[in-house]
ZAVODREN-912205 format. One line per field, with one value per residue (C-alpha): z, y, x; residue in one letter. Coordinates in steps of 0.1 Angstrom, whole numbers, plus 5000, padded with zeros to 4 digits. Last residue first. Layout:
N
z = [Z|...] .
y = [Y|...] .
x = [X|...] .
r = [A|...] .
//
This chain:
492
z = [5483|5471|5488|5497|5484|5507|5500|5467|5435|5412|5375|5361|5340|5338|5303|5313|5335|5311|5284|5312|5320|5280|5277|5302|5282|5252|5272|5296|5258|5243|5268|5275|5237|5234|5257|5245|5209|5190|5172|5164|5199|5216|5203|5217|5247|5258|5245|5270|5300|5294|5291|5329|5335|5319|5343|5330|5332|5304|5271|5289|5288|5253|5242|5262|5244|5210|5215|5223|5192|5173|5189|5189|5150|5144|5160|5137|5106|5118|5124|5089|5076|5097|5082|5048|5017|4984|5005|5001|5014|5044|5054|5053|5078|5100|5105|5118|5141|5154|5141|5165|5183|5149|5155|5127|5097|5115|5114|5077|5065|5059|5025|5014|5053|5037|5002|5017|5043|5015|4990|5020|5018|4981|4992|5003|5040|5037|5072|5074|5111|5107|5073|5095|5122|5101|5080|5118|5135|5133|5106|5078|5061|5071|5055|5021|5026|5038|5006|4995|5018|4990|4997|5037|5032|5019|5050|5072|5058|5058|5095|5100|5082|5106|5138|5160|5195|5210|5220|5203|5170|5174|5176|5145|5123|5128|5119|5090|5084|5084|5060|5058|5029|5027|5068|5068|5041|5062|5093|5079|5066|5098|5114|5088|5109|5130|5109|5101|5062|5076|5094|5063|5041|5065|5066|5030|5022|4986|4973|4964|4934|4939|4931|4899|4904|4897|4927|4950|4932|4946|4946|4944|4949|4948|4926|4944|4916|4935|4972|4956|4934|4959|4980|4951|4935|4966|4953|4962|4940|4949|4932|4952|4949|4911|4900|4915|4899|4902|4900|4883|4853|4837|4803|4791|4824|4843|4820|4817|4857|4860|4840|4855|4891|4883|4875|4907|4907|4890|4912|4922|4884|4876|4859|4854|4858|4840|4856|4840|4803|4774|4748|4719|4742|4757|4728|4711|4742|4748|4708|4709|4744|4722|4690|4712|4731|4767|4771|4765|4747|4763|4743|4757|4778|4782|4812|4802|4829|4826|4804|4786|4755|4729|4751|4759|4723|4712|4722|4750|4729|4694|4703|4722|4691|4670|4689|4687|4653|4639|4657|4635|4669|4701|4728|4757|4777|4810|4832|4847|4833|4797|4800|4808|4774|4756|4772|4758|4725|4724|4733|4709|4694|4712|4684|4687|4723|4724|4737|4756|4782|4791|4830|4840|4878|4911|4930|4922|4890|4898|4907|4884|4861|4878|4876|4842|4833|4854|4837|4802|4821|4838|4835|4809|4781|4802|4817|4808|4820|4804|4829|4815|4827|4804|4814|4827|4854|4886|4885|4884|4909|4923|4959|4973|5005|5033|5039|5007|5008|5020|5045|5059|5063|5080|5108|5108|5117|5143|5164|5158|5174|5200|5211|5219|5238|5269|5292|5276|5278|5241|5225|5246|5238|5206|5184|5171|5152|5134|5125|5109|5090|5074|5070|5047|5030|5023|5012|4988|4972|4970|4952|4970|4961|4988|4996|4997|5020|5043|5041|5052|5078|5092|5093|5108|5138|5146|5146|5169|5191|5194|5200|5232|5239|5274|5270|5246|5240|5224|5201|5189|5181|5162|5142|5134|5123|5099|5079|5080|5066|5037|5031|5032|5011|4976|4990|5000] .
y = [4627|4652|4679|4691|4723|4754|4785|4795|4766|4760|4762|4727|4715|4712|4721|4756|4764|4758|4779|4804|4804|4804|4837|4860|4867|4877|4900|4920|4922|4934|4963|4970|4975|5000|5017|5023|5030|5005|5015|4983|4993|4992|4963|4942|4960|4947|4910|4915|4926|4901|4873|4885|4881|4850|4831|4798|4772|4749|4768|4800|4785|4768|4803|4815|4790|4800|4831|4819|4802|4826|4849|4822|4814|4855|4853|4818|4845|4871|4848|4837|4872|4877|4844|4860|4851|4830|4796|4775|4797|4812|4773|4766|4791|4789|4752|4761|4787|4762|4754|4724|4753|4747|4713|4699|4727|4710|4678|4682|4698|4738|4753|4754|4775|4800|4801|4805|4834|4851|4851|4865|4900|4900|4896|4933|4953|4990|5008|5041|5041|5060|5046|5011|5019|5030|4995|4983|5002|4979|4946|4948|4969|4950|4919|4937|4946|4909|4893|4883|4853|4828|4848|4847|4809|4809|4825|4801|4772|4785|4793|4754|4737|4762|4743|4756|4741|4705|4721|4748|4741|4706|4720|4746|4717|4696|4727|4734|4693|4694|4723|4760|4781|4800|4803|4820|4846|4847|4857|4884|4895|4898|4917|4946|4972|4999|5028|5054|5041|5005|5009|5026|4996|4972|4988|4993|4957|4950|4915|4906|4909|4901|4865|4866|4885|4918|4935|4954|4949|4964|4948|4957|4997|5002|5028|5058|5082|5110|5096|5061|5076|5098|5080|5061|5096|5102|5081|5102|5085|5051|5026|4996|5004|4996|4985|4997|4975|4996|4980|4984|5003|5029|5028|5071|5082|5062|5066|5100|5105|5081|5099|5134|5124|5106|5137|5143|5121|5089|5068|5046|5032|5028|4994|4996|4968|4957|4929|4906|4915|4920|4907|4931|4961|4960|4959|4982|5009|5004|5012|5042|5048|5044|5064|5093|5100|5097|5102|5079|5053|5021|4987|4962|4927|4907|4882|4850|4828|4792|4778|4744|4750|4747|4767|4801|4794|4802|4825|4845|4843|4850|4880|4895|4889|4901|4935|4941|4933|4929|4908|4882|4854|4862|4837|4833|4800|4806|4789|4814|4819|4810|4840|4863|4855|4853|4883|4908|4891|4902|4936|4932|4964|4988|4987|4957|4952|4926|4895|4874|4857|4827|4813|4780|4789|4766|4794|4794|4802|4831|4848|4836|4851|4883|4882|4880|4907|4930|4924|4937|4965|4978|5017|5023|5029|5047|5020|4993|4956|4935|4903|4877|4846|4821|4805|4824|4815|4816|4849|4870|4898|4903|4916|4946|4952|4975|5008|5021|5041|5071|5055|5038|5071|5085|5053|5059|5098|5093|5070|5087|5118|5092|5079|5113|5124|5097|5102|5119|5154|5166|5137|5138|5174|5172|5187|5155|5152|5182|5185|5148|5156|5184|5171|5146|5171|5195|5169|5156|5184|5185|5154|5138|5145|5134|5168|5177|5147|5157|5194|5184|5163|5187|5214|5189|5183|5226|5226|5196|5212|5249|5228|5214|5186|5168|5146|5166|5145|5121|5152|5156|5116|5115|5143|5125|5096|5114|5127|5093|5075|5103|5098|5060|5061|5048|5023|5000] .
x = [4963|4938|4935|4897|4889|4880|4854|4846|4837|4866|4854|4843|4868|4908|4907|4889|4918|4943|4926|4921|4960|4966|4944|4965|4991|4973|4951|4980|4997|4969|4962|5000|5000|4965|4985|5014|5006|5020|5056|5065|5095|5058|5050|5078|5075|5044|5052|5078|5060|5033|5056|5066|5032|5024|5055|5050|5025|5033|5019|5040|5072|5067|5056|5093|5113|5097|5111|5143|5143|5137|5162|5187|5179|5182|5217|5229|5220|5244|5270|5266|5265|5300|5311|5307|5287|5291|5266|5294|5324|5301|5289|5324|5337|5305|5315|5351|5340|5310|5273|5265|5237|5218|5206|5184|5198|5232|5222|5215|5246|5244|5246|5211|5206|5232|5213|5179|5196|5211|5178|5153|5168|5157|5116|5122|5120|5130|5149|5150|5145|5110|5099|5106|5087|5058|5055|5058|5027|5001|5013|4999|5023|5050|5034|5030|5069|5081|5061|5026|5018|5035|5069|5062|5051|5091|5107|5085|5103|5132|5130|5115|5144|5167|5148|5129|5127|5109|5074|5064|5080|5067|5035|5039|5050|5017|5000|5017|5013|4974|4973|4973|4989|4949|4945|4979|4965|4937|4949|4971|4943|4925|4958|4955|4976|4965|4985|4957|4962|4958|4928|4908|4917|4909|4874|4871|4878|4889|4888|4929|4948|4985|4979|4989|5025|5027|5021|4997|4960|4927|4895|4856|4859|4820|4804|4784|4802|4819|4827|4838|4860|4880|4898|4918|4928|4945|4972|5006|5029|5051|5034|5023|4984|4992|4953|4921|4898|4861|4824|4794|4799|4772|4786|4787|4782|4801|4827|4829|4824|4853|4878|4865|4873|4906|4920|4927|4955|4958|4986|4957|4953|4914|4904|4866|4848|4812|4797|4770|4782|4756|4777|4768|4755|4785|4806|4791|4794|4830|4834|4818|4838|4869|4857|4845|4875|4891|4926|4956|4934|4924|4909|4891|4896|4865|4868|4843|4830|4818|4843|4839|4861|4833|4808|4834|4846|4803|4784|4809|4840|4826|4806|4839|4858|4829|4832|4865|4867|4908|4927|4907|4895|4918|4905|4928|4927|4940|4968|4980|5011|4998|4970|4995|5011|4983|4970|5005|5002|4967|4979|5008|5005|4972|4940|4925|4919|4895|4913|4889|4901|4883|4873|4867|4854|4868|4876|4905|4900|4881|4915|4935|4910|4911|4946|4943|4922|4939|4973|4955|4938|4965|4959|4981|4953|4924|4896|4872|4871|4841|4829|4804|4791|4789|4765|4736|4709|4745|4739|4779|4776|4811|4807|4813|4826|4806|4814|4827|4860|4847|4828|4855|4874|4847|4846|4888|4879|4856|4874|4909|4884|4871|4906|4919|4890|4898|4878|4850|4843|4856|4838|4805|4802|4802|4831|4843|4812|4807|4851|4846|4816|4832|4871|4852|4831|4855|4882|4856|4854|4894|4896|4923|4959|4977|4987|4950|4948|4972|4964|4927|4937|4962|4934|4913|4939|4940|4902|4901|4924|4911|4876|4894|4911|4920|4951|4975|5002|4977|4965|5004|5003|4969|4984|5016|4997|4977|5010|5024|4996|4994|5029|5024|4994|5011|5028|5000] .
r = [X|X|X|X|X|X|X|X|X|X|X|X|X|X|X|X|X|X|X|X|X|X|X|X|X|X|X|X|X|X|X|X|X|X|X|X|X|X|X|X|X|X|X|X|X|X|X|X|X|X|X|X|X|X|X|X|X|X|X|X|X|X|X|X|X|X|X|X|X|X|X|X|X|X|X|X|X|X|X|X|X|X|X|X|X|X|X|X|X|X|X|X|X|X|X|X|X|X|X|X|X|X|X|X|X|X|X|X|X|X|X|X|X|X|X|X|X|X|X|X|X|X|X|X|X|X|X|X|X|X|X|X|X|X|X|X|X|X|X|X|X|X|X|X|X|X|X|X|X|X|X|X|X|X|X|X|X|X|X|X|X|X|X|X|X|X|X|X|X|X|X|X|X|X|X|X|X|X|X|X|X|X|X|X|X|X|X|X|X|X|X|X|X|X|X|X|X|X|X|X|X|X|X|X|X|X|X|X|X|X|X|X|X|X|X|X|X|X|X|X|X|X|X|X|X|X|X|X|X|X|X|X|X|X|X|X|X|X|X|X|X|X|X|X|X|X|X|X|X|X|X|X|X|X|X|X|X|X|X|X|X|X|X|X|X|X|X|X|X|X|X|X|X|X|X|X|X|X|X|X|X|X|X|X|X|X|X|X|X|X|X|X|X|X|X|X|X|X|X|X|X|X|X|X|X|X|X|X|X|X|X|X|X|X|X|X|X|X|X|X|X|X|X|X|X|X|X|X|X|X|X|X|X|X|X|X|X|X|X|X|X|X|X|X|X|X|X|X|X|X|X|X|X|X|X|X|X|X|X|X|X|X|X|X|X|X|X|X|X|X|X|X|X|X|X|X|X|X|X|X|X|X|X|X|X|X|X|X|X|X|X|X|X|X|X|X|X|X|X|X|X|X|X|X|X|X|X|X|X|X|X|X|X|X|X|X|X|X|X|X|X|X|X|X|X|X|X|X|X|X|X|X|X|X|X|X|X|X|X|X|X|X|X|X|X|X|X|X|X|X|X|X|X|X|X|X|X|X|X|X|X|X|X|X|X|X|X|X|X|X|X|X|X|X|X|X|X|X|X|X|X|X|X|X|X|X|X|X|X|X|X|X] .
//
């Protein structure tokens, strides 16, 4: 989520001056919406939709019950992330596709450049697995090697593309849905049309015949975040002219300011359905304006971190995470869990995820990559098998020749055999914990490992006091009945 960093910062630092505050008053709130509103001005939001958005925040943090509240601070951030959610849609949107009509039919429109082409693949990645047959229909006639382009994608991911003359858009997109789409068994065709570099009649013309030849279930349009303002008139045109259901909001991994994305649900009423960070297939995901809102204000997307676990997970992952717990980690087990980080989306999507460590990072200058893994795999590759099994073996000696075979240097090496020992350690203390350990003292340090994430303090004592506490109750509930007052007999 690259492209909000800046504005993630910028509202971050104004939480934090109101936190140092404690009581508020309306001087306060009037000082934090006019850093709002510069934030997302800066960001390039539609500046209409600034107004209004810094409008109903500013009415409702002013209310007495705000301001005289314990703790004020909390309500305004509050306030502001429920705003933010409905700005970006409130509740996700879900691809209509009625199960009456086979094939069914999705057409992607949008500006040349905006990432149709990769769009349209990823979406049938996406569909594929979940369990749909989906065609690609090449329909872009008019861009070089645009078909070439889809046939390509379409080989990665498995995909047949469908590409008729190369010539009639239309009748390309006539043929695939009545009859290849029947031939070749596929339940859902993904029509892929042409772009231009700026909206003209001949294109939308040719949008228009198209969709009125084909008659498509969902009609997408592929918007690219880093579009600034101009984003506002692109989608008016196009909403006006073919009424689509749904936006693809492609390149949220750029590096440009994105406001763009904040305002197209505000001006047309039409749903961001999923967003797309990467370019691998599985980089497109359903779009969740709630998690979307949490992370730009920094809390972290913990469910979908959750889920992307839940999607890698099998009986033997969870056979592996309870011998983890209970005989040690193993360098076969960090390797492991350095390449379900790759299949999870990366170390920097992850980071972002996480509350308060994408932020950390900025803050320490510190970038995360997928190329930081390649090292470690190749210094792990170059251990023996007893020593991958029992790390602590590793001596002087060893760490010289696992440094000449892996092409790195012993201090890497060393470096390596420290974050095993922290692992390890870590998994030491769990093990600890599982078994009737000190949970307070684990409290303490859970606390300040998310405080140094950058956690408000807090909200970190708070989680930690609550994630240390649940394995006593776990234990206690195992055991049975709950213990009745007064004195037990001992058993002998």
């Amino acid at each position: 989520m690259a492209v909000f960093n800046s504005l993630s910062d910028r509202l971050q630092d104004t939480f934090d001056k109101l936190r140092g505050k404690g009581r508020l008053t309306e001087d306060d709130i009037n000082v934090a919406m006019r850093e709002i509103r510069l934030a997302l001005l800066e960001a390039d939001v539609n500046f209409r939709v600034v107004r209004a958005f810094v409008s109903r925040c500013k009415e409702q943090c002013l209310e007495a019950e705000v301001l005289s509240s314990l703790n004020p601070t909390q309500n305004v951030v509050r306030i502001v992330l429920d705003e933010l959610t409905k700005l970006l849609g409130s509740e996700d949107a879900e691809l209509q596709l009625p199960s009456t009509r086979k094939p069914n039919v999705i057409m992607l429109v949008g500006l040349q450049g905006s990432g149709k082409t990769t769009a349209a693949a990823k979406l049938a990645y996406l569909l594929k697995g979940k369990g749909r047959r989906p065609l690609l229909a090449a329909c872009d006639v008019h861009r070089p090697a645009a078909a070439d382009q889809l046939a390509t994608l379409g080989g990665e991911v498995g995909v047949p593309v469908w590409r008729g003359d190369g010539k009639n858009a239309v009748s390309i997109a006539s043929e695939a849905v009545g009859r290849i789409a029947n031939e070749r068994k596929c339940d859902v065709v993904i029509v892929d049309t042409a772009g231009r570099l700026q909206i003209d009649e001949e294109m939308m013309q040719e949008a228009v015949d198209i969709r009125d030849a084909i008659r498509p279930d969902q009609i997408m349009m592929v918007v690219d975040a880093m579009t600034g303002q101009d984003i506002v008139n692109v989608v008016n045109e196009f909403n006006a002219r073919m009424d689509f259901d749904g936006v693809i909001m492609s390149k949220l991994d750029g590096d440009a300011r994105g406001g763009g994305a904040l305002s197209v649900r505000e001006v047309t009423g039409k749903p961001i359905m999923f967003v797309s960070q990467g370019e691998k297939p599985d980089s497109l995901e359903v779009f969740h304006p709630d998690r979307m809102a949490r992370r730009i204000l920094g809390m972290g997307d913990v469910i979908g971190i959750i889920e992307e676990a839940e999607k890698l997970q099998n009986e033997q992952s969870i056979a592996d995470a309870e011998r983890m717990l209970m005989e040690g980690f193993t360098m076969d087990d960090m390797l492991s869990q350095l390449q379900q980080v790759r299949k999870m989306g990366g170390m920097r999507k992850l980071a972002g995820m996480i509350p308060g460590v994408d932020r950390a990072l900025s803050q320490r200058g510190t970038d995360v990559s997928d190329e930081q893994i390649v090292p470690i795999e190749a210094m792990i590759r170059s251990m023996t098998k007893q020593e991958r099994a029992k790390p602590r073996i590793i001596n002087g000696q060893r760490r010289k020749r696992i440094a000449e075979g892996s092409g790195h240097t012993v201090q890497e090496v060393n470096t390596l055999i420290k974050q095993w020992e922290q692992m390890d350690k870590m998994m030491s203390s769990l093990r600890s914990m599982a078994m009737g350990g000190n949970t307070r003292q684990m409290g303490r340090q859970m606390g300040n490992m998310m405080r140094n994430m950058g956690m408000d303090p807090m909200e970190a004592e708070k989680l930690a006091r609550m994630s240390a506490a649940a394995p006593a109750g776990n234990r206690q509930q195992r055991k049975g009945r709950p213990r009745k007052k007064g004195k037990q007999k001992r058993r002998r």
